[in-house]
C-alpha positions in Angstrom: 111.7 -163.9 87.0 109.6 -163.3 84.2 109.9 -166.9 82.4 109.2 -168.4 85.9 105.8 -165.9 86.0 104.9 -167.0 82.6 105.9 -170.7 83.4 103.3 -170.3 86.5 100.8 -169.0 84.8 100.8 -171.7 81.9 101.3 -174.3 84.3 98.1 -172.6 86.7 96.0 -172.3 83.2 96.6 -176.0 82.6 95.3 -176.9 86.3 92.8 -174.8 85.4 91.7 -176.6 82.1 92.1 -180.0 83.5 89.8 -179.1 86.8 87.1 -177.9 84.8 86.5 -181.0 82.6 87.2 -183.0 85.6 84.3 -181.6 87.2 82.3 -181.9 83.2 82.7 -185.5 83.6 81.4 -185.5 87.3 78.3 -183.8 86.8 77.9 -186.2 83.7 78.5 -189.2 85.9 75.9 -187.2 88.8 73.3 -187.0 86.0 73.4 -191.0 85.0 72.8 -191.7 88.7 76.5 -192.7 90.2 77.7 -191.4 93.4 80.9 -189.5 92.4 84.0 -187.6 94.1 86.8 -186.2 92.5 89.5 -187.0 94.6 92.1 -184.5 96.6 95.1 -186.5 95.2 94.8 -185.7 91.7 97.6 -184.5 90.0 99.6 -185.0 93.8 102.2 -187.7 95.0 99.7 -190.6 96.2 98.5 -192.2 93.0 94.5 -191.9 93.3 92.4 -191.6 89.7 90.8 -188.1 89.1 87.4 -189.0 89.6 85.6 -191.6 91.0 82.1 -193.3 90.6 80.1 -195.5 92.1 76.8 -197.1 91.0 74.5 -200.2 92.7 78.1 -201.7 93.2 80.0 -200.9 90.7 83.3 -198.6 91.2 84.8 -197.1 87.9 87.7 -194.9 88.1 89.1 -192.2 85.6 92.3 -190.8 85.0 91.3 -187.9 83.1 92.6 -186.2 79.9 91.9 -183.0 78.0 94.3 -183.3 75.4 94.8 -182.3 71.3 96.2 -185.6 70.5 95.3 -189.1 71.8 96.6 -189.3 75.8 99.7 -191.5 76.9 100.1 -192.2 80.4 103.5 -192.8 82.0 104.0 -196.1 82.8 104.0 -196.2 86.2 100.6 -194.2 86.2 98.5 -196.1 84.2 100.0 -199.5 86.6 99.2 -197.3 89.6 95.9 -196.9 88.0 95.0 -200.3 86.8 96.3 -201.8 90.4 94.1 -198.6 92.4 91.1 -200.0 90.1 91.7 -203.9 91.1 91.8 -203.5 94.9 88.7 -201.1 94.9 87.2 -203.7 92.7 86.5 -201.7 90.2 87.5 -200.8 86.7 90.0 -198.3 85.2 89.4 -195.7 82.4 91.0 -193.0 80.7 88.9 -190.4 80.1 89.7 -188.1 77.0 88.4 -184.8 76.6 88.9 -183.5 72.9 87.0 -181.8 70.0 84.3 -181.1 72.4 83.0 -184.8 72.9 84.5 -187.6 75.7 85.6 -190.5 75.0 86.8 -193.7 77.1 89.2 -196.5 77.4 89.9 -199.4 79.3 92.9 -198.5 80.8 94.4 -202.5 80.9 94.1 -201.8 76.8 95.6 -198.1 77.0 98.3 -199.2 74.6 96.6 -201.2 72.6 95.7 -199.6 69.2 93.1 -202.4 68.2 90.8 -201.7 70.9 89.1 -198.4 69.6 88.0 -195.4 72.4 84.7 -195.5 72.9 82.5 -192.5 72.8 79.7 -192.0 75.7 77.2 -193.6 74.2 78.6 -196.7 74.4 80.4 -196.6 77.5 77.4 -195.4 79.6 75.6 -198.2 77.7 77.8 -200.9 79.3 76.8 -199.9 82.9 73.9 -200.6 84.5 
């Protein structure tokens, strides 16, 4: 009983963690004038992205990550992402929260370690 408490409560903390910079990135997405939502399915059994904004047209969804090391997304995730992104006719991103800054990636170029993360600077600058 008490590893399935403390298994709970690391598992509740982690939620936790991961709500709160989810809702970080949507205030910072509020602020550069997009329409935002984070969506009911995250984290659940219909494959949705964590948050997603809309601006004068154009739909960006993020699959968010607060993580130490550089985020991985199982396979069938980041497809269910990319093809989510395609019929909404938008774009896909993973959005990394780590060493108190965001950063941002293409998620078609997820795996690809030649296309560097961009910080939020440069993301926000490729948006109108």
């Amino acid at each position: 009983l008490y590893n399935d408490i403390v298994k709970f409560n690391h598992m509740a903390s982690r939620y936790r963690k991961g709500a709160h910079y989810e809702r970080e990135l949507l205030s910072i997405l509020h602020d550069r004038g997009f329409a935002v939502i984070r969506t009911a399915g995250s984290g659940g059994g219909i494959c949705v992205p964590d948050i997603i904004g809309i601006k004068k047209g154009q739909v960006l969804a993020f699959e968010c990550k607060a993580w130490a090391e550089e985020p991985r997304l199982r396979p069938e995730k980041l497809k269910d992402l990319i093809e989510w992104s395609a019929k909404a006719g938008g774009m896909g991103f993973v959005a990394w929260r780590h060493d108190n800054k965001w950063e941002f990636k293409d998620a078609r170029n997820l795996k690809d370690k030649e296309k560097p993360w961009m910080n939020m600077l440069s993301f926000f600058s490729c948006f109108i």
